[in-house]
N, C-alpha and C positions, 0 to 999 in steps of 0.2 A: 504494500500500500504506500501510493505519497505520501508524504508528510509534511504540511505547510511548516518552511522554517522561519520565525518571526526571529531578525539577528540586532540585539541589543549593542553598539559600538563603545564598548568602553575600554578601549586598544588594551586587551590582554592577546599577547602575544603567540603565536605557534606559528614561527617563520619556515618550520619546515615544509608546511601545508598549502598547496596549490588554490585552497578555497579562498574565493574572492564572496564577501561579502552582499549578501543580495542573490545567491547561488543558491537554487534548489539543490536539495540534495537527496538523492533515489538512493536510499540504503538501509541496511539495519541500521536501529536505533545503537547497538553494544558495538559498532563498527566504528563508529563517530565520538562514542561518551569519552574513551581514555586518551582523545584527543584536545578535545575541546572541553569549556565548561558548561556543559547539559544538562539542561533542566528538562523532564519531560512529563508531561499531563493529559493524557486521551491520544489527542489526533495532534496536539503540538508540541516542537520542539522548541525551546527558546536555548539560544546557545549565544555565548558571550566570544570573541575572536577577535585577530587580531586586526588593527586597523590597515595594515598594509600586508599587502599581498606580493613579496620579490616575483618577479617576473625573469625567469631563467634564459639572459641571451645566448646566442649562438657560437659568440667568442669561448674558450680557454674558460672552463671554471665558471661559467652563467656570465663572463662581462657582457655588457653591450657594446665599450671602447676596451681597446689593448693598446697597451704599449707600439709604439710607431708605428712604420713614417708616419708624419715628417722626421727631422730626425729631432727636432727639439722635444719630443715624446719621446724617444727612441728607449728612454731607459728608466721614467718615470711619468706616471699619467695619473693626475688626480683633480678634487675639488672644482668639481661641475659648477655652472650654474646656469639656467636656462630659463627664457622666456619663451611665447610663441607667437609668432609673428604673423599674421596672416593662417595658413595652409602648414608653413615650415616650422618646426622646432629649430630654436638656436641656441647651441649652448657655448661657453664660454670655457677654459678648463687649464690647467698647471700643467703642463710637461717639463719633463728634467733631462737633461744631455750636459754628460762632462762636468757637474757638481754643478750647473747652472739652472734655477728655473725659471721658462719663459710662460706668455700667457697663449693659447690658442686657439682655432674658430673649428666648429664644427657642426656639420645641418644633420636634419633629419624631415622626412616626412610621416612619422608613424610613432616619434619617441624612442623605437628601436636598436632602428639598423640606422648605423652614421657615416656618415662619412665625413672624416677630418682634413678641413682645407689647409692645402702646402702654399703659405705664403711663400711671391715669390721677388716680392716688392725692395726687400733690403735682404741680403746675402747672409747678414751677420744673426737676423733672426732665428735660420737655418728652420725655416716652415712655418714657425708662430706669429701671429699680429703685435705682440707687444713683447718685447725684453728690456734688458739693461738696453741697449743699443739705440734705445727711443729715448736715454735721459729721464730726468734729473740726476741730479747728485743720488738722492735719497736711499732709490734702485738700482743703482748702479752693479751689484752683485747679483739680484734677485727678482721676478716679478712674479706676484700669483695672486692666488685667493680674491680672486674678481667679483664681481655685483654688477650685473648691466640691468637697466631699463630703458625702454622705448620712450622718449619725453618728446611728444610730436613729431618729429621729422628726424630728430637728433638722438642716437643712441649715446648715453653715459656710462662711464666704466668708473667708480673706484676698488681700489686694488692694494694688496699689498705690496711693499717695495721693500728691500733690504740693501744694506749697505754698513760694511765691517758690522755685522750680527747684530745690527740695530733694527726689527721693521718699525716702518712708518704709514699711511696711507694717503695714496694719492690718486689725482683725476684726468680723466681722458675722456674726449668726444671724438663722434665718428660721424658720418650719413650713412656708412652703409653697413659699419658692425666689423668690419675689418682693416678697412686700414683708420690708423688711430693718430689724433695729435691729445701727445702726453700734456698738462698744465704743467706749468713750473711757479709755484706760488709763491711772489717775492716778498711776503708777511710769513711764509713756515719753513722749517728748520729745514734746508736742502730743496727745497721745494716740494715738501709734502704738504696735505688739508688738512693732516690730524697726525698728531702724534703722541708719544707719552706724555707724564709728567703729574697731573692732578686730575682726579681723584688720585687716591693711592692703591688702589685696583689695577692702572694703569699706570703705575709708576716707572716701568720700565720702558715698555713698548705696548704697542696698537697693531692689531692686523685682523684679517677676516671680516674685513665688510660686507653689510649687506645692506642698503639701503631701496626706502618706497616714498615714490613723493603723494603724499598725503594732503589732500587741496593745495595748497603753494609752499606745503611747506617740505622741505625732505627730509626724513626722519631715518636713521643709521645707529642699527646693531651690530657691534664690533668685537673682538676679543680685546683684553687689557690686559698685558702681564708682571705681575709682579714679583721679580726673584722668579722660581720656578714656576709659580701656579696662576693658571689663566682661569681669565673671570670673564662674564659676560657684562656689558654695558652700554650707552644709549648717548645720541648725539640726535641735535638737530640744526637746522640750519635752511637761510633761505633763500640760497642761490647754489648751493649744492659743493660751496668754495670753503668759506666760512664757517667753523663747527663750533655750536657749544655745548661742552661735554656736561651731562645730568648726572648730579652726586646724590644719588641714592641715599638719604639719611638712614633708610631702615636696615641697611648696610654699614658697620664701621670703616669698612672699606670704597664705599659709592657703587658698590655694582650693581647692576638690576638681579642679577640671577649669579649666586655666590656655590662654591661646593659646598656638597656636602650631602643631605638627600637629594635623590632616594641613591641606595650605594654604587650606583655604577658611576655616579660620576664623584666620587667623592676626593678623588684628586685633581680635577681640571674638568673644567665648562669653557667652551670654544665653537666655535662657527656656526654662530647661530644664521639661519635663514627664518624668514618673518613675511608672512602675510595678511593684508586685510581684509577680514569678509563679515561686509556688513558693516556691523559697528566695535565688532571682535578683532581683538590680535591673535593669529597660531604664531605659534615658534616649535622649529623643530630642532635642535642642536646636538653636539656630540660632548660625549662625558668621558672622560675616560679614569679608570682606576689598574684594573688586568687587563689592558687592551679598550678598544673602542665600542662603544655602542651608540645609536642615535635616542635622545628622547624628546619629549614632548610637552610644550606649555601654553595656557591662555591666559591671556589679558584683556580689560575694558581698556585700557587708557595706554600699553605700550609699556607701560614703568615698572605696575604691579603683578607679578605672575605668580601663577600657581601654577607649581610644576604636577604633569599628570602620574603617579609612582603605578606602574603596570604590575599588579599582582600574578600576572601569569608568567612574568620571569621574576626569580629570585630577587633579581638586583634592581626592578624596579622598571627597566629599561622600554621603549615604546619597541626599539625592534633590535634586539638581539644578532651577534656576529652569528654565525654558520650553514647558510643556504642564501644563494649556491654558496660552492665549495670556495672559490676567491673569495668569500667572505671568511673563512675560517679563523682567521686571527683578527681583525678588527672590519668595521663597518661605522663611516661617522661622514662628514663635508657636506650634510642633505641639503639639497635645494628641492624645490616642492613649487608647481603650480597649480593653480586652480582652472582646470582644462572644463569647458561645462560644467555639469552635475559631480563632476569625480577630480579628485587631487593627484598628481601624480608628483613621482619622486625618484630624483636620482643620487646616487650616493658611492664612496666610493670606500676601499681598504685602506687607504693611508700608504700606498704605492704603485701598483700596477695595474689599477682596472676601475672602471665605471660600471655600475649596475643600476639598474633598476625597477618599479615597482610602482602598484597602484593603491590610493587611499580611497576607503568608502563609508560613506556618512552624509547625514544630511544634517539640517540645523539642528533638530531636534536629537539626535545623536540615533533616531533609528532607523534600521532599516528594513523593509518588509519585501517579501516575496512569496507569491503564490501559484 
């Protein structure tokens, strides 16, 4: 017999699990229980699951991107970020070649299957759209962990940049998403938009941008590190140049989202990504304690969160390292959009592959199928 399944989304975790949320499901009821959290009553099943469904590419290990060409990926490929643009996904993404990391362009028509564009505009880029070799001071060593948006006509990039093991963040405009003029801001330190110093969350360095312009304003979630341990924290600004960094009082440190619960991230909170829907903030970010895990939080206002602690894994985590198999050591860099009715999300190992995966929920956090 069917069995109407009514699926509650309170992202408890089973990443190994092919079920996408909203899925009938034709089976024994004792097939399903030692999977899921099932509840069952007559003719229904109510089962709790988890928010994201990894979707296993084609590449080596379930990636959707691997490792090179071009050759500025050739030996390291991480920390996606993607909008979509019309018809095309576009995402943005770190490659490493020779201890150097550049920034790089890559489409898609399906979120899938990609293909990574070999710039071939400046020689020293060696395939990427943005490196050291685009300037400033700031990045001169290093350039990655990108944030683009579509701002009418004009694609913006900020980014992180390194330079002698300092990052800072910095800004770039395009027309067309690829080729880039870096800003050099002659009010910041080498020419970066943001950098350490106060709060003392960010005492040391800033990296991992993410920024959404919010009526006119642009609002940017960043990492802050201080001494070893990175914290999450909050800028805004109204030219997209200019930041003023928000000191969290409820924090002795000023961060918005500090370690500690739930335990997977109880050593470092980092790259967070952030969307608004509605009158809601999501944030999805990476924790890391034994390796990486991504988790999950909401906000009214950006500032105040409450982190979501996922009772279906131990540590608390929204999606757990190990399926696919590239994931098996860590899984953390999420970026997430809201594609129609369904969230989607890319994420990566913290070295050599992009993967990803679909969210499903509606406002009300449920979902029905019959």
């Amino acid at each position: 017999m069917k069995k109407t399944i009514y699926i509650l989304i309170i992202f408890i975790l089973s990443c190994s699990s092919n079920l996408l949320a909203g899925e009938i499901i034709d089976t024994q009821f004792s097939e399903i229980s030692d999977i899921y959290n099932v509840e069952y009553t007559g003719e229904v099943v109510k089962l709790t699951i988890s928010g994201i469904r990894p979707v296993a590419g084609s590449l080596t290990g379930g990636r959707v991107i691997n490792i090179g060409p071009p050759l500025f990926s050739s030996q390291a490929i991480n920390q996606p970020t993607v909008l979509r643009d019309g018809s095309v996904y576009k995402m943005w993404l770190s490659g490493g070649y020779s201890g150097v990391a550049r920034i790089g362009y890559a489409f898609s028509y399906d979120g899938l299957n990609w293909t990574i564009y070999s710039n071939t505009s400046l020689a020293g880029l060696r395939g990427a759209v943005i490196g050291p070799e685009n300037g400033p001071l700031f990045c001169a060593d290093d350039e990655n962990d990108s944030t683009v948006i579509k701002d009418g006509l004009i694609y913006k990039m900020w980014f992180g940049g390194q330079q002698t093991g300092t990052f800072r963040i910095g800004y770039a405009t395009s027309s067309d998403g690829i080729n880039w003029t870096v800003y050099s801001n002659a009010s910041g330190t080498k020419g970066s938009v943001l950098e350490g110093g106060s709060p003392g969350f960010a005492s040391s360095q800033v990296q991992d941008p993410m920024v959404i312009k919010d009526g006119s304003i642009y609002k940017m979630w960043f990492t802050g590190i201080a001494g070893s341990i990175s914290r999450i924290g909050y800028a805004t600004s109204s030219d997209g140049i200019n930041w003023t960094i928000y000191s969290n009082t409820s924090n002795t440190n000023g961060s918005i989202i500090d370690v500690g619960k739930p335990s997977f991230a109880s050593n470092n909170v980092y790259d967070p990504c952030v969307i608004k829907d509605g009158t809601s903030y999501k944030m999805w970010f990476t924790g890391s304690k034994d390796g990486e895990r991504i988790g999950y939080a909401t906000s009214s206002d950006g500032i105040n969160w409450s982190i979501h602690s996922n009772s279906g894994n131990p540590n608390g985590s929204f999606l757990d390292r190990g399926y696919p198999s590239f994931l098996s050591a860590n899984v953390g860099a999420p970026t997430v959009i809201r594609d129609g009715a369904q969230y989607k999300i890319w994420y990566d190992n913290n070295s050599d592959g992009i993967g990803y995966g679909m969210i499903t929920f509606d406002q009300s956090g449920y979902y029905t199928s019959s």
